[in-house]
N, CA, C and O of each residue as an XYZ file, in Angstrom:
296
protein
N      31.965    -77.912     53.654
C      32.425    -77.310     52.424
C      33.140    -76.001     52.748
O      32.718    -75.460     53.771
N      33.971    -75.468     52.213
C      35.314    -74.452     51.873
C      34.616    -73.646     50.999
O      34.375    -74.127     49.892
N      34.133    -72.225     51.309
C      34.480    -71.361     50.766
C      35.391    -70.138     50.588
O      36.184    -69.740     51.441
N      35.209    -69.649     49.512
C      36.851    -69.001     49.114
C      36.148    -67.662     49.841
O      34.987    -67.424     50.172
N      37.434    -66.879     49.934
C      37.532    -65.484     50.494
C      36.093    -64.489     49.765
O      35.099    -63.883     50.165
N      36.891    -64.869     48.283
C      35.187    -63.849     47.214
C      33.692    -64.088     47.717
O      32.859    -63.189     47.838
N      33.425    -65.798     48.063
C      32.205    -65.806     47.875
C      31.925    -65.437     48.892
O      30.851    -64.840     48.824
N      32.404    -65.465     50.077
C      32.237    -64.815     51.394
C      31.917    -63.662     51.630
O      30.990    -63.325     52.367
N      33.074    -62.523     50.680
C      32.722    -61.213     50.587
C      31.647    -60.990     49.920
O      30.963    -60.063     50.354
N      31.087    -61.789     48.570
C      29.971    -61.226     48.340
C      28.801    -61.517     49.318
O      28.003    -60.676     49.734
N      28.818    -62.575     49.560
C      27.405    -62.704     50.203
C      27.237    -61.770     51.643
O      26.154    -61.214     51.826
N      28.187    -61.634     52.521
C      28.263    -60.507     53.667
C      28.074    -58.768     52.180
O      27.291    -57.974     52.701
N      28.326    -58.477     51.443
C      28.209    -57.508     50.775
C      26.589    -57.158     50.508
O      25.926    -56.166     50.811
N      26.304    -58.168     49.940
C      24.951    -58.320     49.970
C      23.786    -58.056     51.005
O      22.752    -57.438     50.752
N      24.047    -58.493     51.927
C      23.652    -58.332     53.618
C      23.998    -57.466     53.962
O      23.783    -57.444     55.174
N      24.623    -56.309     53.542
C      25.345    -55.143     53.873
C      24.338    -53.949     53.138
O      24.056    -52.781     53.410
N      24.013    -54.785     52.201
C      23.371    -53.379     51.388
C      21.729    -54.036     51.142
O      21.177    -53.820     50.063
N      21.152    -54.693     52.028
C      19.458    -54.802     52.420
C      19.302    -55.631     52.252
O      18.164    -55.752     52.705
N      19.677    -56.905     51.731
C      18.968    -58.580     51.536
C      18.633    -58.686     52.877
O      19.281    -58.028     53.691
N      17.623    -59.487     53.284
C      17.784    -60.285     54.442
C      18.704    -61.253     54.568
O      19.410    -61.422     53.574
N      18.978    -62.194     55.846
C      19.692    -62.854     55.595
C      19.089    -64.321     55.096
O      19.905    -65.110     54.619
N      17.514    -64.770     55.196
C      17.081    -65.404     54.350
C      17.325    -65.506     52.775
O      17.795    -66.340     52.001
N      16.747    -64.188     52.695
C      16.753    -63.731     51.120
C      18.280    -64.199     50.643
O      18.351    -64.844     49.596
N      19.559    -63.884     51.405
C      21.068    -63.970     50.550
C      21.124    -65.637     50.946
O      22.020    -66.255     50.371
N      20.202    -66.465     51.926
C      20.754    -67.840     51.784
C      19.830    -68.794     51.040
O      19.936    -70.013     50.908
N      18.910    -67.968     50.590
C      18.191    -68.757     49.231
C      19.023    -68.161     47.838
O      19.122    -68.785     46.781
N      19.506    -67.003     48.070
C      20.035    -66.558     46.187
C      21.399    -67.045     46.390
O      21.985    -67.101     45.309
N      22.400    -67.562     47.758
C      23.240    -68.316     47.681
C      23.204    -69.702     47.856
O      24.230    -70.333     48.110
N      22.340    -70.117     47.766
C      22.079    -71.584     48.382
C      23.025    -71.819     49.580
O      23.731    -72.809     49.387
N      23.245    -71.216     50.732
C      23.897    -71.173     51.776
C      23.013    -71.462     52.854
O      21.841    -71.099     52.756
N      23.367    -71.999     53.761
C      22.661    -71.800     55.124
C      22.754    -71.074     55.947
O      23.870    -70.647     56.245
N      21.626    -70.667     56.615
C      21.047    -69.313     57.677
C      22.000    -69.570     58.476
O      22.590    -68.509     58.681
N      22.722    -70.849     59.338
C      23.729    -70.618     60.407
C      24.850    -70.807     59.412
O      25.684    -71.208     60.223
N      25.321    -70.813     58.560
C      26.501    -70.707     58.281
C      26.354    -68.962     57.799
O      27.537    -68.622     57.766
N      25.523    -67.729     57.420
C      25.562    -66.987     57.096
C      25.822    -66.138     58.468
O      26.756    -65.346     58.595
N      24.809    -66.437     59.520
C      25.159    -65.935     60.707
C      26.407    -66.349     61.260
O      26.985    -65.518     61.961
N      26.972    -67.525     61.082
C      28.142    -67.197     61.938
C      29.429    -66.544     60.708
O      30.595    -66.414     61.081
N      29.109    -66.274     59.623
C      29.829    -65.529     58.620
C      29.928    -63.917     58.921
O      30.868    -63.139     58.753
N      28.674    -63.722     59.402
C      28.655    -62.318     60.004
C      28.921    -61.625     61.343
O      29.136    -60.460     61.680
N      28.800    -63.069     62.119
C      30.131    -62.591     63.448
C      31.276    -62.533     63.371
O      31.946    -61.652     63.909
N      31.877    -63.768     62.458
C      33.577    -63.509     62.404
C      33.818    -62.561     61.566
O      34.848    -61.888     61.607
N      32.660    -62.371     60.504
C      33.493    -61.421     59.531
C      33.369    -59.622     59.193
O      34.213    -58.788     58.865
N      31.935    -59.550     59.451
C      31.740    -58.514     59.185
C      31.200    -57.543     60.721
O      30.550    -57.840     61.723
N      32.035    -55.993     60.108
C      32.131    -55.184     61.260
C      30.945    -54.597     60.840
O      30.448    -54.365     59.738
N      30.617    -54.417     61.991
C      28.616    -53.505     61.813
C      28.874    -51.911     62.279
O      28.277    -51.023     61.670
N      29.584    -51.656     63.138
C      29.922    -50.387     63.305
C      30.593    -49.361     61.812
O      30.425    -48.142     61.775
N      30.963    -49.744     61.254
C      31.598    -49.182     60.114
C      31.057    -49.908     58.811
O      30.215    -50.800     58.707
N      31.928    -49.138     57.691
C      31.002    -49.575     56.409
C      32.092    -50.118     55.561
O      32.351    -49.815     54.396
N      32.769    -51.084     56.441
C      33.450    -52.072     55.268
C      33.839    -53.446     55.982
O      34.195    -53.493     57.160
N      33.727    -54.641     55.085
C      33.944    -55.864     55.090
C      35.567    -56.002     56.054
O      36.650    -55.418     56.075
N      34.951    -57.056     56.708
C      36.084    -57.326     57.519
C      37.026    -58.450     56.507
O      36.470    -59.544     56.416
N      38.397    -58.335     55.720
C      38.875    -59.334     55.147
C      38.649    -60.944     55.896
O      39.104    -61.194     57.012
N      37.869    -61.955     55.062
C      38.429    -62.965     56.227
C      39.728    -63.547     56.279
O      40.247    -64.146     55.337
N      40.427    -63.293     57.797
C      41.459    -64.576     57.865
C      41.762    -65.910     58.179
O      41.466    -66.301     59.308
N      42.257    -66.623     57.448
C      42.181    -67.837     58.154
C      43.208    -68.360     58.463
O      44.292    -67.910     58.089
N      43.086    -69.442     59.225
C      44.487    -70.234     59.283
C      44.389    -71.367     58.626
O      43.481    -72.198     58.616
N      45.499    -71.330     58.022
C      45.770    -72.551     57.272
C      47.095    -73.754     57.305
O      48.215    -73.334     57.013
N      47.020    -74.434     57.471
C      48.011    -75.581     57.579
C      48.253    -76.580     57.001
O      47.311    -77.368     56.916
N      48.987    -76.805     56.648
C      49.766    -77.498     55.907
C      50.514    -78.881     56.348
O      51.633    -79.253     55.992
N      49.441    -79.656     57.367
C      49.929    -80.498     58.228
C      49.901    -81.945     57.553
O      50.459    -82.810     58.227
N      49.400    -82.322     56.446
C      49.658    -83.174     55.667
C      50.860    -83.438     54.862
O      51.517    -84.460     54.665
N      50.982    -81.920     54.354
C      52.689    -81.742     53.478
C      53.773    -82.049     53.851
O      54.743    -82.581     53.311
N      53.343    -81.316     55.785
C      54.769    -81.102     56.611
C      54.953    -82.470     56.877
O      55.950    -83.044     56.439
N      53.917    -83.188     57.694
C      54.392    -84.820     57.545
C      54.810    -85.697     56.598
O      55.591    -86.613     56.857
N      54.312    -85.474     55.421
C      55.008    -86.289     54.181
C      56.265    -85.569     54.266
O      57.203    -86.349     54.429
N      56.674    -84.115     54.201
C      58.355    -83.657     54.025
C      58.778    -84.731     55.029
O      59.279    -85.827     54.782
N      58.473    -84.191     56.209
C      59.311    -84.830     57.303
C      59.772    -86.392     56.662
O      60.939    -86.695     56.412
N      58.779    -87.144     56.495
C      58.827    -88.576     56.169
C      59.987    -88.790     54.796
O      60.880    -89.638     54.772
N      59.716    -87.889     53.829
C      60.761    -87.811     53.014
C      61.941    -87.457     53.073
O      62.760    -87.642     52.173
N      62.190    -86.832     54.289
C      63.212    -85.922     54.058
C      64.400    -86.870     54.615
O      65.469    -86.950     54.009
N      64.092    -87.717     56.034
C      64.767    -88.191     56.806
C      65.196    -89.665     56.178
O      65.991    -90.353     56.819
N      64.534    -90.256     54.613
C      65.281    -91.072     54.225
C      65.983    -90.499     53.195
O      66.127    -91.278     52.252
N      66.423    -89.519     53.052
C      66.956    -89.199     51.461
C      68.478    -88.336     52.513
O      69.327    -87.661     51.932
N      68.498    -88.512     53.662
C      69.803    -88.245     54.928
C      70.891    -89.478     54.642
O      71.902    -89.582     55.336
């Protein structure tokens, strides 16, 4: 499952300001390794703000249908 940028930030926000990380994956219904590895890629511990997450995204379904479309409409 895909979560969006928000729910990410809240739940690392949360964990930021005293939940455990139990505690934020029972009030998110999330899982303990998906929260931990949420907090390696995302959040900086040295400082006191959320790391934006980035992702990559692709579009490798679209680009093959263009392609496929494109080269009969030549």
């Amino acid at each position: 499952m895909t979560y969006s940028d928000d729910i990410i930030n809240l739940v690392l926000r949360s964990v930021k300001e005293g939940y455990s990380v139990s505690e934020a994956s029972k009030m998110f219904k999330i899982s303990i390794k998906t929260l931990h590895r949420w907090i390696n890629l995302y959040m900086d511990i040295n400082s006191n703000y959320l790391v934006t997450p980035t992702r990559k995204r692709s579009n490798r379904k679209f680009d093959g249908y263009a392609d496929r479309v494109g080269s009969r409409l030549c």
